[in-house]
C-alpha positions, 0 to 999 in steps of 0.5 A, spaced: 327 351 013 334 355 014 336 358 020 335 365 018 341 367 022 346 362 020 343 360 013 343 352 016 338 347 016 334 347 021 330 341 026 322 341 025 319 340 032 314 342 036 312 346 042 306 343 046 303 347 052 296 346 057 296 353 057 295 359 052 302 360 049 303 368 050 308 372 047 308 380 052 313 386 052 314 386 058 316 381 064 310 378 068 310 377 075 303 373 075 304 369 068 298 366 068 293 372 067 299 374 060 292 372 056 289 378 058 294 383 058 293 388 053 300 388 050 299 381 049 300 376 044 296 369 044 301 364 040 296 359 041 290 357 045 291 352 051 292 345 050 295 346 043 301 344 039 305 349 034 310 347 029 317 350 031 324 350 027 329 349 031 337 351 030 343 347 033 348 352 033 344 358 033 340 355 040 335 359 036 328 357 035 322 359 030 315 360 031 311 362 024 305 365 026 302 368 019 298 363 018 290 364 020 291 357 025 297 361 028 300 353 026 297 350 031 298 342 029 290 338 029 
């Protein structure tokens, strides 16, 4: 995959997390309740693993969550 800021390859990894994964718009002061949220997104459930690309010059990172699995790693 190519960094789509820089247009270099990137690095396959993976991000692992024993609880949910979530993305908010806002800062949280209690994290742990971000699942519940309502402006909450769940990148993926707990206990699960993604497949993440990652750019060394950029220090930027990309998530596909457009598949229905959320590319979650089995």
């Amino acid at each position: 995959m190519n960094c789509p800021y820089c247009g270099k390859e990137m690095t396959k990894g993976y991000l692992s997390s024993r609880d949910p994964l979530t993305w908010r718009t806002k800062k949280s002061a209690l994290p742990v309740l971000d699942p519940l949220a309502k402006d909450a997104v769940i990148l993926a459930g707990s206990g699960t693993v993604l497949v993440v690309h990652h750019c060394e010059d950029c220090r930027k990172f990309v998530i596909d969550c457009a598949d229905g699995a959320h590319n979650e790693v089995k």
